[in-house]
C-alpha positions in Angstrom: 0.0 0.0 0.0 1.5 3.4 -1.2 0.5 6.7 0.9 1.5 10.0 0.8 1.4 12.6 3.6 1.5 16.1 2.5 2.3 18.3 5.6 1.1 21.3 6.9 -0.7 23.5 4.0 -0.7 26.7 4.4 -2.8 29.5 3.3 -2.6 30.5 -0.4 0.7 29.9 -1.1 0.4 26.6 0.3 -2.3 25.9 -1.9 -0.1 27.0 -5.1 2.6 24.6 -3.7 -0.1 22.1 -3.9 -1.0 23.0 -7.9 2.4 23.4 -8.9 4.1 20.0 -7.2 2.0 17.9 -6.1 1.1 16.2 -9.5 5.2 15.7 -9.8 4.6 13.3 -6.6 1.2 11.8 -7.6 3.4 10.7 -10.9 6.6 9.6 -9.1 5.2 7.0 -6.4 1.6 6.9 -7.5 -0.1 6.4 -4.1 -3.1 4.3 -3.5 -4.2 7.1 -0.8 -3.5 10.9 0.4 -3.7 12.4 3.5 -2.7 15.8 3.6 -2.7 18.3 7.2 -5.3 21.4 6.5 -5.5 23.2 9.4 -3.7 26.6 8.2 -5.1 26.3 4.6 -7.7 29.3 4.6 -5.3 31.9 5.1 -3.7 30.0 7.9 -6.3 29.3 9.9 -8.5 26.4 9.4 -10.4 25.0 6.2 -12.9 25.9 4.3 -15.5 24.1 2.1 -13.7 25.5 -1.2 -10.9 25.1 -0.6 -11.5 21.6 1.0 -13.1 20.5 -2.0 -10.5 21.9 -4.3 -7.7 19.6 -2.6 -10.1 16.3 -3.0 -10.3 17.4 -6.7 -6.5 17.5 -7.1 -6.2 13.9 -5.2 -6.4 14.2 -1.5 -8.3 11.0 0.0 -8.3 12.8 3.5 -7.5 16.2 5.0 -6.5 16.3 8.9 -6.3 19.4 11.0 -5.2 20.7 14.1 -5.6 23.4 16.9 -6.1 25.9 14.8 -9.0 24.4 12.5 -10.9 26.3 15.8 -9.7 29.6 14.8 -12.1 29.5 11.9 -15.9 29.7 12.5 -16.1 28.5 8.9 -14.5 25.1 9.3 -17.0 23.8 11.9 -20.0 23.4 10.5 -17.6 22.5 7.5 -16.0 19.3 10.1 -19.3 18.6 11.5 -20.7 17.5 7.8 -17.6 16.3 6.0 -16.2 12.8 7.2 -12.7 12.6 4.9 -11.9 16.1 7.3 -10.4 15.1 10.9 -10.2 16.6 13.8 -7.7 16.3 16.9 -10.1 13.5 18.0 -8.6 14.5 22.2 -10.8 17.5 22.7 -13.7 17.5 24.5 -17.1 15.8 23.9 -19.7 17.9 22.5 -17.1 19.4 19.7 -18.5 18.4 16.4 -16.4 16.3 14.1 -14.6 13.2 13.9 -10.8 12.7 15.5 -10.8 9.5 13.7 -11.9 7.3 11.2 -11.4 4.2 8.6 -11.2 4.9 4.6 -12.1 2.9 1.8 -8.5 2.7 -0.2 -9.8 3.3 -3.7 -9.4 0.6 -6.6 -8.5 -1.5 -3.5 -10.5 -3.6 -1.4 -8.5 -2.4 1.7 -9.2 -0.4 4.2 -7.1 2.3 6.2 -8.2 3.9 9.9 -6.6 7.5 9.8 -6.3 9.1 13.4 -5.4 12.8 13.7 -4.8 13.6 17.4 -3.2 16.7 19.3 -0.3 17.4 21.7 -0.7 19.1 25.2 2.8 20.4 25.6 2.7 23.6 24.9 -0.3 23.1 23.8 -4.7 23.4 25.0 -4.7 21.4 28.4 -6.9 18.8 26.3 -7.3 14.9 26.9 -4.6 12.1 26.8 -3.3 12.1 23.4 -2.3 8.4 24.2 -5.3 7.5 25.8 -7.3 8.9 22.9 -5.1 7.4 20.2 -6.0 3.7 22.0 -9.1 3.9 22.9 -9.4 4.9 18.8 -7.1 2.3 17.5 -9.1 -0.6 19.5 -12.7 0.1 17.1 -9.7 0.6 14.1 -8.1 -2.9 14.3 -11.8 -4.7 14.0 -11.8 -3.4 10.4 -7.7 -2.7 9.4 -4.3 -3.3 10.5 -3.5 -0.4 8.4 -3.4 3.0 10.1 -1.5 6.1 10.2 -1.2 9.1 13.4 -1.1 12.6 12.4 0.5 13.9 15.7 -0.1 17.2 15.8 2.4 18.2 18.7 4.6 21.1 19.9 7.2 19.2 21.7 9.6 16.6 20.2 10.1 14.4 23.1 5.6 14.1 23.5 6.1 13.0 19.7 9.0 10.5 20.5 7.4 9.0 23.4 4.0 8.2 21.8 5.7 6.9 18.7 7.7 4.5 20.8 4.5 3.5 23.0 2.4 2.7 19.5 5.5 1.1 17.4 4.4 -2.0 16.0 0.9 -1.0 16.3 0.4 1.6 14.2 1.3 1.7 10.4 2.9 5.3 10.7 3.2 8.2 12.8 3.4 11.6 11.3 4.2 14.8 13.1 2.8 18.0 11.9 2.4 21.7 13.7 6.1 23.0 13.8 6.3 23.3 10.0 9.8 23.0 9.9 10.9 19.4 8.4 12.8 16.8 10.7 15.3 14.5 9.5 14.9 12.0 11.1 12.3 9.7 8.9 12.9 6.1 9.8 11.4 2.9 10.8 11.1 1.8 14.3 12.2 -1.4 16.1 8.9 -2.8 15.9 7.9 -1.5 12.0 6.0 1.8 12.7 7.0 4.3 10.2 7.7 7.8 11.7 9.0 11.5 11.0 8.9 13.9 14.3 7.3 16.4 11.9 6.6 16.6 7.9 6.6 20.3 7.6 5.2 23.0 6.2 3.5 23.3 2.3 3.7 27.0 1.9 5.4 30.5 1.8 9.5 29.9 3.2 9.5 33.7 2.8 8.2 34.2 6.6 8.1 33.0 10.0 6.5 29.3 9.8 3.8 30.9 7.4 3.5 34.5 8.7 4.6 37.7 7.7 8.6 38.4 8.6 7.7 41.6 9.9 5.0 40.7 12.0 6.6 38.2 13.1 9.8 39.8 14.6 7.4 42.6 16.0 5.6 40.3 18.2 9.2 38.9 19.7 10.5 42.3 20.2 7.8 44.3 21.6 6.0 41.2 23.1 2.7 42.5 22.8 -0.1 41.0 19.8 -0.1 42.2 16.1 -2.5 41.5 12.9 -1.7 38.0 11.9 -0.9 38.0 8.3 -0.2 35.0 6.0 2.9 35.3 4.3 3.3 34.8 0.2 6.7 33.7 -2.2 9.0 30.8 -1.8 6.9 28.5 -2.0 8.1 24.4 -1.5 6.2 21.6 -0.8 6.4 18.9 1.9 5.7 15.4 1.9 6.3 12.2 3.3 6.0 8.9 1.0 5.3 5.2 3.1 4.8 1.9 1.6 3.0 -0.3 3.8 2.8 -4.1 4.8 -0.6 -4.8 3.8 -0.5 -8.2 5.5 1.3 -7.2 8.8 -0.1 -3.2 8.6 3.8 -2.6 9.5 5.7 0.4 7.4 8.1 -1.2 4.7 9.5 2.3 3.4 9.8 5.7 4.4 11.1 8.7 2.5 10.6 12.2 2.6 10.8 15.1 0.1 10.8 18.4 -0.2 10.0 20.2 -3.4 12.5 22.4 -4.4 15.1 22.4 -2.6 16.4 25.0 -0.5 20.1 26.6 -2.1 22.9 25.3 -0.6 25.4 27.9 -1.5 25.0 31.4 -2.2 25.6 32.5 -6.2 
């Protein structure tokens, strides 16, 4: 089973990241099914219906969000209806959507359980990521043993320490929120595939999506300023698994990045 994981989109440039690069990806490994982190796609804060439907259209099975899919008024209603959109499935009863759920793999006749859960350090003071994450993964395995964690977390060590407690029962774990890319893709002891975070689809000319300007302002004066999404630079961010469909255990990992940051100054 082929799956891509396109990380953190964001705003518009993220969404011309998308249109310009994607389809090089969709050609190279072909995947059977695409998940891809929306939580920052309408101008950096949350989804919205067009542009949710507009990332189906270009070949995303799934869409998975984060904190800030609550910053948008739009994207509830939006969560509440639309079942291939995810929510961190560790807040509170009686928030509408669904943390987690299982896919049909299409032209397939497998299935894959896709959970999207949340950190708490540094984070909202929400449930037990880990708790959440098993209580999900026990209704999951009744249908698949193929699923993949979007970990939506601040801190590395909170991302480390739930992908050791799931390896071996979890296809992959994918980190998202810090937009920055890790390098350290690999495959666990036990067969979970795993990346501390995917990074950020978007505008490199900012501060992990905003403005430069506004950005520095708010660390030097301390005090809040206009959130702005940034534009230019744009690269895309990915991470490409091939999974056991037997066992439900990562074969391969590999990430990309699309272009390439300069390595040397001309």
């Amino acid at each position: 089973m082929k799956v891509l994981f396109i990380g953190d989109i964001f705003g518009d440039s993220g969404l011309l990241a998308v249109e310009n690069y994607f389809p090089i990806y969709l050609e190279r490994y072909k995947p059977n099914f695409v998940i891809g982190n929306a939580e920052n796609a309408a101008g950096g804060k949350g989804v919205t219906e067009d542009i949710a439907e507009k990332l189906f259209e270009l070949g995303f099975d799934v869409l998975t969000t984060g904190n800030h899919i609550w910053d948008n008024w739009k994207s509830r209603p939006l969560i509440a209806k639309e079942k291939r959109i995810l929510r961190p499935l560790n807040y509170p009863p009686g928030n509408p959507g669904l943390g987690y759920s299982v896919f049909d793999v299409p032209d397939t006749s497998y299935k894959i359980g896709v959970i999207n859960i949340q950190g708490r350090t540094f984070m909202e003071a929400i449930d037990c990521p880990f708790r959440a994450a098993e209580k999900a993964l026990t209704d999951i395995s009744t249908k698949t043993n193929l699923v993949v964690i979007d970990f939506h977390a601040d801190a590395t060590a909170e991302k480390i320490a739930l992908a050791n407690y799931f390896d071996g029962k979890v296809s992959a774990i994918i980190g998202t929120h810090t937009h920055i890319q890790t390098s350290d893709e690999r495959i666990l002891p036990k067969g979970t595939g795993y990346i501390t975070d995917v990074g950020m689809t978007g505008p490199y000319a900012s501060v992990v999506g905003l403005k430069v300007d506004i950005a520095i302002k708010r660390f030097i004066l301390q005090t809040p300023h206009k959130f702005e999404q940034a534009y230019g630079d744009e690269h895309l961010a990915g991470l490409y698994l091939e999974l056991d469909v037997e066992t439900g255990l990562c074969r391969k990992v590999e990430r990309f990045f699309h272009p390439e940051f300069p390595k040397y100054f001309v």
